[in-house]
Every structure is written in structure tokens, then in C-alpha cells.
ROBA-805509 format. One line per field, with one value per residue (C-alpha): residue in three letters; x, y, z. Coordinates in steps of 0.25 Angstrom, whole numbers, plus 2048, in hexadecimal, padded with zeros to 3 digits. Layout:
! ROBA-805509
aa: Ala ...
xx: X ...
yy: Y ...
zz: Z ...
***
This chain:
! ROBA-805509
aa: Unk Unk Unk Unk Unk Unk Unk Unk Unk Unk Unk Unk Unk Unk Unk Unk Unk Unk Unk Unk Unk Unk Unk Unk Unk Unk Unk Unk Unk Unk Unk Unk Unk Unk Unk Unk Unk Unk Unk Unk Unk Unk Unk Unk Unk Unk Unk Unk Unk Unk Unk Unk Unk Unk Unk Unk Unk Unk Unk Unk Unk Unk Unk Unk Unk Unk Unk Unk Unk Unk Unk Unk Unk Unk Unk Unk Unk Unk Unk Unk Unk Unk Unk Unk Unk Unk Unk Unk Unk Unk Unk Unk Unk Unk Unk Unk Unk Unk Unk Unk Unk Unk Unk Unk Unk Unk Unk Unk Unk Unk Unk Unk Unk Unk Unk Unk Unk Unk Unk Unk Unk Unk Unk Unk Unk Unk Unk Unk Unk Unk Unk Unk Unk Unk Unk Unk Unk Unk Unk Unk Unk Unk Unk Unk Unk Unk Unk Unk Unk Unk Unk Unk Unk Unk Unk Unk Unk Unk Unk Unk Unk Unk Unk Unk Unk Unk Unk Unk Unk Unk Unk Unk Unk Unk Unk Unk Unk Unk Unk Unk Unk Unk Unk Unk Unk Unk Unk Unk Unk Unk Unk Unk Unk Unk Unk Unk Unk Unk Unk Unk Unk Unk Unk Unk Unk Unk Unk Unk Unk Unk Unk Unk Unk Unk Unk Unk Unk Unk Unk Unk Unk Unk Unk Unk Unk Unk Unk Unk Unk Unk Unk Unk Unk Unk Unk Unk Unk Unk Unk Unk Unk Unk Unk Unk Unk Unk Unk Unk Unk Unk Unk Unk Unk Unk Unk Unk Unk Unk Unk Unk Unk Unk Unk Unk Unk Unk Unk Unk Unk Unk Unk Unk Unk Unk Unk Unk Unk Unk Unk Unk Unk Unk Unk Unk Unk Unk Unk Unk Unk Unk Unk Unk Unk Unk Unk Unk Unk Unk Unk Unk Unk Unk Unk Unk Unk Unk Unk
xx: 432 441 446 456 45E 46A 472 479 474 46C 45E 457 446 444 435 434 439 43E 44A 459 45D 467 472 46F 477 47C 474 464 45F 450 449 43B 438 42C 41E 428 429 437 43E 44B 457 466 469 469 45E 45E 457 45C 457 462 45C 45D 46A 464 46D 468 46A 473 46C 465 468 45E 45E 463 459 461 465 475 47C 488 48F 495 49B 48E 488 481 479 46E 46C 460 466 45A 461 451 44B 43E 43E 440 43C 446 442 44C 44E 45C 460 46E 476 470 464 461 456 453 44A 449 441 443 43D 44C 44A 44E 45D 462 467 462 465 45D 463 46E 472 47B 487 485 48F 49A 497 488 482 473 46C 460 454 44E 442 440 435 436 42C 42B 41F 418 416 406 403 3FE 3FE 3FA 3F0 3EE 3FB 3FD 3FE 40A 40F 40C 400 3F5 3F8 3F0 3F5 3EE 3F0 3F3 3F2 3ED 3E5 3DD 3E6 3F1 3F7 407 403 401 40A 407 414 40B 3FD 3FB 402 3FD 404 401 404 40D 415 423 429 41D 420 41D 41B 41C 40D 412 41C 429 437 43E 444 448 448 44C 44D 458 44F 44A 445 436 42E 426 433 438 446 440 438 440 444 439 43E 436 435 432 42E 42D 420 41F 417 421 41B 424 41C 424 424 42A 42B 430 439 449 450 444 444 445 445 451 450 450 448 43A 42D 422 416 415 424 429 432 432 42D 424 429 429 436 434 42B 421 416 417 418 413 416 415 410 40E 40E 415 417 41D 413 41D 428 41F 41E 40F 407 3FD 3F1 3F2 3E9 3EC 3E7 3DB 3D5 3D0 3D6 3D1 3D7 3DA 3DC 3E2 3DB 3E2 3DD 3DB 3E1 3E9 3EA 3F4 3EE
yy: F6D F71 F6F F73 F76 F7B F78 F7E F8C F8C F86 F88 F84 F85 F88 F85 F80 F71 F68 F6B F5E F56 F4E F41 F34 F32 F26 F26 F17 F15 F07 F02 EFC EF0 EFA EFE F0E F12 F13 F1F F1D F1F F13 F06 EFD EF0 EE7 EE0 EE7 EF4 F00 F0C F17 F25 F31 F3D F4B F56 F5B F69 F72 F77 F88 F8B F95 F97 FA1 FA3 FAA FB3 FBA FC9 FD2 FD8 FC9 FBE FC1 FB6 FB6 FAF FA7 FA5 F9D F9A FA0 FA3 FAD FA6 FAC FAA FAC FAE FAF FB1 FAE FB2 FAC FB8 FB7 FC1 FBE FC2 FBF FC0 FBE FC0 FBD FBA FBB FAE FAB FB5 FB9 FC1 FC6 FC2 FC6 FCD FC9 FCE FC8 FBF FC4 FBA FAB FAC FA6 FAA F9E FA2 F9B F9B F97 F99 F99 F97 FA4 FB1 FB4 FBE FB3 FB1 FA4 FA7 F9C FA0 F95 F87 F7E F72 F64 F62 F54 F53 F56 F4F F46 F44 F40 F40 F4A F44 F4F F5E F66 F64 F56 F59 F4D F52 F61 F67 F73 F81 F7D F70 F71 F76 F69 F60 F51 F4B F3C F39 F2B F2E F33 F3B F48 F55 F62 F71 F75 F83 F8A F90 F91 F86 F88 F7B F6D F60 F52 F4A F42 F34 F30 F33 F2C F34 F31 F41 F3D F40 F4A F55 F4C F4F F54 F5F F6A F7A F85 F93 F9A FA6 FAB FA7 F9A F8D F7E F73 F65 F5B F4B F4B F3F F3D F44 F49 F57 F5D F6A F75 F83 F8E F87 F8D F82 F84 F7F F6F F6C F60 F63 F54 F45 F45 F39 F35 F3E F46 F43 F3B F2F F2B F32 F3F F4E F59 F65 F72 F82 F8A F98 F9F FA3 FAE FA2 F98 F8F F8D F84 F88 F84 F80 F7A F74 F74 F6D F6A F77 F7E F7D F7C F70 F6F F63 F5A F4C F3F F47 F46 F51 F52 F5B F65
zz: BB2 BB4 BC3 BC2 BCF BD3 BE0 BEC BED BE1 BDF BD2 BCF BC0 BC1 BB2 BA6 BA5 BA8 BA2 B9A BA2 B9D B9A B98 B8B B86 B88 B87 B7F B81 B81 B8E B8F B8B B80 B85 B83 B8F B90 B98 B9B B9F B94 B99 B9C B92 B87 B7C B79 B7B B71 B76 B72 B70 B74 B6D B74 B7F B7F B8A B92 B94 BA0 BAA BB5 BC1 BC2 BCD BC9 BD3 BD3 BD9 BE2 BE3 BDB BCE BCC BBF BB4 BA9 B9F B93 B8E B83 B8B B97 BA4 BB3 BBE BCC BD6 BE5 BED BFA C01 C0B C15 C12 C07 BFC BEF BE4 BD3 BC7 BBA BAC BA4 B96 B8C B8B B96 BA2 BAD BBC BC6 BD1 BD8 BE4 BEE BF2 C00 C0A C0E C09 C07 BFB BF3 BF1 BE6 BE1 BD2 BC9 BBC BB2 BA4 B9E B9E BA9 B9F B95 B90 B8B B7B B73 B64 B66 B6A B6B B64 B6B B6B B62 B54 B4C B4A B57 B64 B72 B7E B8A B96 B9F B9F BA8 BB0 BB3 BBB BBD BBB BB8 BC5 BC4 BBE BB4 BAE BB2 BA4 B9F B96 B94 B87 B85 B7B B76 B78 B6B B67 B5F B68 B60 B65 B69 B67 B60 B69 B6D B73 B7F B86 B86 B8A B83 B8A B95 B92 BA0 BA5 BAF BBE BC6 BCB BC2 BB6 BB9 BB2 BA7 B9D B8F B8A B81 B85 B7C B7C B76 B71 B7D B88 B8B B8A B87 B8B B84 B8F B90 B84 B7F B7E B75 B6C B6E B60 B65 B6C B76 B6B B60 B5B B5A B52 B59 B53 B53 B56 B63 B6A B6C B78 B84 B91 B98 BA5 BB0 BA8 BAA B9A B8D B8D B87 B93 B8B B94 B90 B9B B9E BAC BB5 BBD BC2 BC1 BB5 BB0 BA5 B9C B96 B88 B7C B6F B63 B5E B51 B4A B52 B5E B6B B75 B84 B86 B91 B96 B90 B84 B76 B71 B62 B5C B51
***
């Protein structure tokens, strides 16, 4: 999930959505260490066998989904910056230098601004220190999925699920409890399970592990269906991403490699369905498409087969 923060009299908690891509050092170093798994780093290793320089695309920037101050005559506007193409809710809460409060929310539509607040100018040198979440989502969406989704890597496949309710080894929030972790060899081609609109990624990360660094480090995929929901494809590998914000998939497109980025024990795709619960980002149950037809609930230790 996306933690930013800003400083000084500012403090942000993105309450959803994922990591802005970071700049990265200009060279990203691939060897196989002594298992043979590939090993990503951005520092040349020290073995005597060169390793392999990649070069990585142009980065993709991230929307921005922010809270900026703008000050005025009669005092400071705290205004929504939405630059997604979904609906975003913002929640707000002011505090002045005298002790004067106020609170906002507000639904901003995609790829626009909206006032928040209005808040009067502090006398002397006071300041307003304010606080903000956001949740990707319009709190009125209904889940409605024309059907089963498909598993989400190429058909004809099977891999096996590693974690799904009622395991909650790692999914213990509302925002993943609904998860499901399908283990897949590094490289494996990851499909859209259902059709929608891009509306963020990331793909520059190389490093993964269960050390708190990487934790944010995960490259992913997140799409917007038709019914307000968004599915997010994370861990996926370096520089794979094949996909941009703004672009439509159709439901079995190739959009990544799955990998081993982010806070992650091994290789494995993260697939979730979300939709905002009222400022508060929540998972949803999902099944997958069976042979004739039918409907799978995926269960861990059990193979999932694309149809």
C-alpha cells in the first residue's frame, strides 16, 4: 500500500493506492547467485563472472493525489488534486495555531481539482497544520463483475495458491484479507483477469526480501473496472510492465512478468480486487473461472488453472 509523507507542518497518510516510482541509479546489475535465482542490484557484485548491465525504460510517473495549500486574501484554500482517472475520497482535518479545528471530505471526480476547505487566515504568525487520507474509489461503487474473472497468467496454465482465506498469514487487514498469492517462477507472463482502465503503475524496483526497506518497493499494475472497483497485480519483475495509466485492457492481456519485488518471501503474483469502503480501502472476494464454466474459489495449496 502507498505510505507518502510530507514534512514540517504537513503530514500526509495515503490510506490507499501504492508506491510512487522512485529514482533509481542509472545501471541495475542481474546475476545468478549459487541456487541459480537471479539476484537484482545497484551495485556490480563481487564475483568473477561479469554480470549482465540492464537498461531500463523511461520511468512512468505515478498521478499525483494530493492536498495543496494556496493562500488568499481571507486565508488558506486547502484544495484536492486528483490527477487519476478514478474518483478519489480525501478526508481532511485542520488545526490552527489558536486552536480552531475544521474537517472535510469529498468525493473528487478523475483528473480534477476540488476545495476542500477554506480556512481563515490565523492572526499574527500562527500556522494551520492539517492532516489528510485518501482512498482510491468512489464510496458508491458495487462490486459487479459480468462473471467469474480469469486467473490471471496465460491460458492453459496452472500455479498453485499460496495463500487465500481463511489463511491469513500476511493478509490481515481489510485492504488484503481478500488477497490471494499465486506462486509463480520469476519471469511468468501475468494476464488481466478483467477487462479495465489503467490507472497506475510501477516497474523500476528490483530489490525484495521481508526487510521494512522494501516493503514499498513492489512493482505492480492497477486497473479500473467498469464498476469502480480497481485489481492490483504487485511483485511483479523489473522493467516488465508492458502496460501505461490511460490505456484500456481486455480481460487476458498480457500486462507484466510476475517476480519477487516488494516485501516478498519468494516469487509470487499478489492479486487483490478492492473498492473504498467510506475512507477505508477494502478487499473483495473473488472466483475464477473453471472448466465449463463454472466458478472457482481459490483455496491455498491448490492449483489454479487458467480457462
Amino acid at each position: 500500500m502507498i505510505r507518502q509523507r510530507l514534512g514540517a507542518a504537513v503530514v500526509m497518510l495515503a490510506m490507499s493506492g501504492l508506491a510512487a516510482v522512485p529514482a533509481l541509479a542509472q545501471s541495475v546489475y542481474r546475476y545468478k547467485d549459487a541456487q541459480g535465482q537471479w539476484v537484482y542490484t545497484d551495485r556490480p557484485p563481487a564475483s568473477r563472472r561479469p554480470p549482465e548491465t540492464l537498461t531500463l525504460s523511461a520511468s512512468v510517473a505515478s498521478p499525483r493525489i494530493l492536498v495543496e495549500p494556496r493562500s488568499g486574501a481571507n486565508g488558506i484554500t486547502l484544495v484536492a488534486i486528483n490527477e487519476c482517472r478514478c474518483a478519489v475520497e480525501f478526508g481532511i482535518k485542520t488545526r490552527g495555531s489558536d486552536g480552531s479545528e475544521h474537517a472535510g471530505r469529498a468525493v473528487v471526480a478523475p483528473r480534477s481539482e476540488q476545495v476542500l476547505i477554506e480556512v481563515p487566515a490565523p492572526p499574527g504568525t500562527g500556522e494551520i497544520r492539517f492532516d489528510y487520507g485518501y482512498v482510491i474509489g468512489d464510496p458508491a461503487s458495487i462490486h459487479t463483475p459480468p462473471g467469474p474473472y480469469r486467473a490471471p497468467f496465460a491460458l492453459a496454465q496452472s500455479y498453485t495458491v499460496t495463500q487465500a482465506l481463511p489463511d491469513q498469514v500476511t493478509h490481515q487487514d481489510a485492504g488484503s484479507r481478500h488477497a490471494i498469492d499465486i506462486a509463480m517462477p520469476v519471469g511468468s507472463a501475468v494476464h488481466a483477469a478483467r477487462e479495465g482502465v489503467v490507472i497506475n503503475v510501477a516497474h523500476r524496483f528490483f530489490r525484495g526480501g521481508t526487510a521494512q526497506e522494501v516493503r514499498d518497493e513492489a512493482n505492480f499494475v492497477q486497473v479500473l473496472h467498469d464498476d469502480g472497483t480497481t485489481a492490483v497485480y504487485a511483485h511483479l519483475q523489473l522493467d516488465t510492465v508492458r502496460v501505461r495509466p490511460g490505456q484500456r485492457v481486455q480481460r487476458g492481456e498480457y500486462i507484466a512478468n510476475s517476480g519477487n519485488t516488494g516485501y516478498s518471501s519468494g516469487p509470487h503474483l499478489h492479486f487483490v480486487v478492492l473498492r473504498n469502503a467510506g475512507l477505508r480501502s477494502e478487499s473483495l472476494p473473488v472466483t475464477f473461472a473453471g472448466p465449463g464454466g463454472a466458478s472457482v474459489v481459490p483455496r491455498s495449496r491448490e492449483s489454479l488453472t487458467a480457462y
